[in-house]
C-alpha positions as CSV (number, residue, x, y, z in Angstrom):
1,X,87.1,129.1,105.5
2,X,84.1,127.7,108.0
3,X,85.6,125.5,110.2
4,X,83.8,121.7,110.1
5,X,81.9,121.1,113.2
6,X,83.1,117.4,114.4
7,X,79.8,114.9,115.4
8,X,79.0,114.8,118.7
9,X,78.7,110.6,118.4
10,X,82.6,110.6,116.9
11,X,83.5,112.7,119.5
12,X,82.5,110.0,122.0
13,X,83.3,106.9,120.0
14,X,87.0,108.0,120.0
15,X,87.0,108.8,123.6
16,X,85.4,105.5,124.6
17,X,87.9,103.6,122.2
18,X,90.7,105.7,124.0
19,X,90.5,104.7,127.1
20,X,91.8,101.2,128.3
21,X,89.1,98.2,128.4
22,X,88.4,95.8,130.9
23,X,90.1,93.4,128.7
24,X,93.2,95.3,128.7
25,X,93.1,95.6,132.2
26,X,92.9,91.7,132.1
27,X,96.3,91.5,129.7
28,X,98.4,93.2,132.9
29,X,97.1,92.7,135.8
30,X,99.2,91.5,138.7
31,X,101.5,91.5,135.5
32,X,100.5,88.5,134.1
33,X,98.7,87.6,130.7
34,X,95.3,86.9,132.3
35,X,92.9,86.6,129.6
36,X,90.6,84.0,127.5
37,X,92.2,84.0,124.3
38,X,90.2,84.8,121.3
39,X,88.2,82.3,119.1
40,X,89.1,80.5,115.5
41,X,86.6,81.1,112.8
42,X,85.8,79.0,109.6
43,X,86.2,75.2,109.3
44,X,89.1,73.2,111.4
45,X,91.0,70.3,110.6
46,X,92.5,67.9,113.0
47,X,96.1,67.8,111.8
48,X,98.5,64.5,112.5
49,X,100.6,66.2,114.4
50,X,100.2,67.0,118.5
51,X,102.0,67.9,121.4
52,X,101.8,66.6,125.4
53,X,100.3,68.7,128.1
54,X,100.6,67.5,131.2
55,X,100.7,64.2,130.7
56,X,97.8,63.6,127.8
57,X,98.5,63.7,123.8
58,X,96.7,66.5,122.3
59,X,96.3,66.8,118.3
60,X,97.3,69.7,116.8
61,X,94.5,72.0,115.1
62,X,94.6,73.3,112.0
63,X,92.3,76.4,111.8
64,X,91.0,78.5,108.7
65,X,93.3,80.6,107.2
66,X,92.9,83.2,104.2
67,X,93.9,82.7,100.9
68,X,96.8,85.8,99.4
69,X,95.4,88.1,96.8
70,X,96.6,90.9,94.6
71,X,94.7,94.1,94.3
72,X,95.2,97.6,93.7
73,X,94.9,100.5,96.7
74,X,93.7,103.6,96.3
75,X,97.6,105.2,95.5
76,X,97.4,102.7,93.0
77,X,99.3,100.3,94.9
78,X,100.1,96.8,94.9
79,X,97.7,95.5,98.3
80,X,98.0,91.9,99.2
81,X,98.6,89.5,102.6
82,X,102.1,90.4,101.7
83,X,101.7,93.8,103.1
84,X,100.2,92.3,106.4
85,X,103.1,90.0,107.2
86,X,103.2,89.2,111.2
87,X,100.2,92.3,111.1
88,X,97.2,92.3,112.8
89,X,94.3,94.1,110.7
90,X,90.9,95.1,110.7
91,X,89.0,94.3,107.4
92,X,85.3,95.3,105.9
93,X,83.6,95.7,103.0
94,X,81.6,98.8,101.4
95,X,81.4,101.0,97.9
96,X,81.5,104.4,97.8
97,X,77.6,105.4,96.5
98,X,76.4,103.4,99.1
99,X,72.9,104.9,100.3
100,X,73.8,104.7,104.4
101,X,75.3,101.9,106.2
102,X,78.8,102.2,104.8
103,X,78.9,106.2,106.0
104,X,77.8,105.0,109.8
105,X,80.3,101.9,109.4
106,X,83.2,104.4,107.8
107,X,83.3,106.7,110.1
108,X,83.3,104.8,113.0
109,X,86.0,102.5,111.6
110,X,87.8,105.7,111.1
111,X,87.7,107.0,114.9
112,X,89.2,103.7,115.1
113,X,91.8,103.4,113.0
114,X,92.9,106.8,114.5
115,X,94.0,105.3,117.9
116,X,96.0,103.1,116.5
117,X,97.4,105.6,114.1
118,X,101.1,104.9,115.9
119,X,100.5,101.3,116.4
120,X,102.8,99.2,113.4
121,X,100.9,96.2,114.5
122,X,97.8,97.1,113.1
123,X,96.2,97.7,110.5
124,X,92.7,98.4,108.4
125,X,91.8,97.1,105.1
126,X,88.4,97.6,103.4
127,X,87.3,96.1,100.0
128,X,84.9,97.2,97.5
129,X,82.5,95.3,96.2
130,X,81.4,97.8,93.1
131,X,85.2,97.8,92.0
132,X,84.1,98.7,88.7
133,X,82.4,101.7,89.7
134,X,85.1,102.0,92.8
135,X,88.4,102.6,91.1
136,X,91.7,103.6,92.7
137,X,91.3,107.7,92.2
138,X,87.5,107.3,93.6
139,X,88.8,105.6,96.4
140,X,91.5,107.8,97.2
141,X,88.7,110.6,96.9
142,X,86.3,108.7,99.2
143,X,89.9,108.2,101.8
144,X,90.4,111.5,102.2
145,X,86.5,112.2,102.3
146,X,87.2,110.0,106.2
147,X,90.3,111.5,106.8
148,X,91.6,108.1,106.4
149,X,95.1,107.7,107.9
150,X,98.3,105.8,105.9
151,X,97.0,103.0,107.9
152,X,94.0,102.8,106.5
153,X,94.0,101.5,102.5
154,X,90.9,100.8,100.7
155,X,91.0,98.3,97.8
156,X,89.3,97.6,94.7
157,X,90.3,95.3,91.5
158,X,88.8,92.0,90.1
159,X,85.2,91.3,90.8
160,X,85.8,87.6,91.0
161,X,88.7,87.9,93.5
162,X,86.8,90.1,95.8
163,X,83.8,88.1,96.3
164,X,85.4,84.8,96.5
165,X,88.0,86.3,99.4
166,X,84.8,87.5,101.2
167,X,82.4,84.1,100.9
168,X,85.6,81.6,100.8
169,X,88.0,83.6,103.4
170,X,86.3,86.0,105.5
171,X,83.6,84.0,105.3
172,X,80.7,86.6,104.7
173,X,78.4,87.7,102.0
174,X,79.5,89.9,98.9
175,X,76.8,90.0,96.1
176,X,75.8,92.4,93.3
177,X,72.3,91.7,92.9
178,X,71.8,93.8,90.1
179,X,70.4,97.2,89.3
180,X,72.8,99.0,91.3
181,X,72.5,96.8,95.0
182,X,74.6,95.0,96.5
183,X,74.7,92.6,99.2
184,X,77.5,92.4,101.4
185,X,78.1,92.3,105.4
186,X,78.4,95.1,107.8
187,X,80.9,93.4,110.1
188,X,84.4,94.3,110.7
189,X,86.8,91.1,111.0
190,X,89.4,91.0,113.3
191,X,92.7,88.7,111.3
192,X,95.7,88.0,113.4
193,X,99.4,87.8,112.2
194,X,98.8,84.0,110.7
195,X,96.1,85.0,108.7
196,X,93.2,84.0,110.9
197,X,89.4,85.4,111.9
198,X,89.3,86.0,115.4
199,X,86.4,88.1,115.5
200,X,83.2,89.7,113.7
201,X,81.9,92.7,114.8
202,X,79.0,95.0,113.9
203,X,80.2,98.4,112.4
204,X,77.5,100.4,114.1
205,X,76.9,98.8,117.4
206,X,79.1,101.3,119.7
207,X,79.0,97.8,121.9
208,X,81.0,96.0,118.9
209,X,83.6,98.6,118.5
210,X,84.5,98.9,121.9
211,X,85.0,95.1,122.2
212,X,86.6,95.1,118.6
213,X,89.4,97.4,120.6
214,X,89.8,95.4,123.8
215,X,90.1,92.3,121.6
216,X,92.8,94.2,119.3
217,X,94.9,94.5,122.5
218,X,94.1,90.8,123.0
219,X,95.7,90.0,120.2
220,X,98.8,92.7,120.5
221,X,99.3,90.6,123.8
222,X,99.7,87.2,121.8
223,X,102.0,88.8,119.4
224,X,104.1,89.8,122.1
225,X,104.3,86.7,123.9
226,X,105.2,84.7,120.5
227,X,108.3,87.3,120.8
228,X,109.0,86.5,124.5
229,X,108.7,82.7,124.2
230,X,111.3,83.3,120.7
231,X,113.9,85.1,122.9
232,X,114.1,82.4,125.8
């Protein structure tokens, strides 16, 4: 059997998203969490509550959070927020046929998802938007096409319910425009434990990814102190 030659462009996108960022760096050095914290997406509300900081009354803020959904995974699973709780995860959008950006987008997603392969933290979860054409068996096909790891799941299911999660709660576009196109957005979206976008990044900018992974650890770091500040 040939053996498949491995891209020379994955080759380096997985070694680039291997080693640690400046960000990282940032999370322990002098062994403190020095870092700006990531951004809130979507609309904010000013809630009634608030709490004191040194000295001055500052309102609470609530920020955009993502509705649940049920869908089905490509083992024919049950997929919905559920199986994120307290999860970090990466999510995108594609269908299988498409014509090229989904392949570039795929496979870098995929050199992603492999360094965190061991990390239970997080996760990666992409949606179709031709789920009529996309079913679970072509998905699970087009998963093992990308050597797609366990925590990797690909979901398809109600056309209503896919493109109002991605205009109403990931906040980007997800159209079929007819004759076999669709519109829809390249960009991964980084979601945090609560359900929140803290970041968009372009799937084929090498630029993106490798901030998509310092910010990742970003966010591992905030988990971890929510455990900390829960234990003392």
């Amino acid at each position: 059997m040939p053996k498949t030659s491995i891209p020379k462009k994955i080759i380096v996108l997985v070694m680039i998203l291997a080693l640690p960022g400046f960000l990282y760096y940032l999370l322990t050095a002098k062994g403190k969490n020095r870092y700006k914290p990531l951004p809130f997406y979507g609309p904010k509300v000013v809630a009634k509550t608030g709490h004191k900081f040194h000295g001055t009354y500052i309102p609470d803020t609530i920020y955009h959070k993502l509705d649940d959904f049920k869908l089905t995974d490509q083992n024919g699973n049950t997929v919905s927020f559920k199986s994120y709780d307290k999860k970090i995860f990466v999510a995108s959008f594609f269908y299988t046929h498409c014509p090229s950006v989904c392949g570039t987008v795929n496979k870098n997603l995929s050199a992603l998802a492999d360094v965190y392969r061991k990390n239970k933290m997080v996760n990666f979860l992409s949606f179709t938007v031709d789920p009529d054409r996309d079913t679970a068996p072509v998905l699970k096909a087009y998963a093992k096409s990308l050597d797609a790891n366990s925590k990797w799941l690909f979901a398809t299911g109600d056309t209503t319910v896919i493109y109002n999660l991605a205009r109403k709660g990931f906040l980007v576009d997800a159209l079929n425009a007819g004759n076999d196109n669709f519109i829809f957005s390249d960009k991964l979206i980084l979601i945090d434990a609560e359900k929140r976008i803290r970041g968009y990044y372009s799937g084929t900018s090498m630029t993106d990814l490798t901030r998509l992974n310092d910010e990742i650890k970003v966010l591992i770091a905030e988990e971890l102190r929510k455990v900390d500040k829960a234990l003392y």
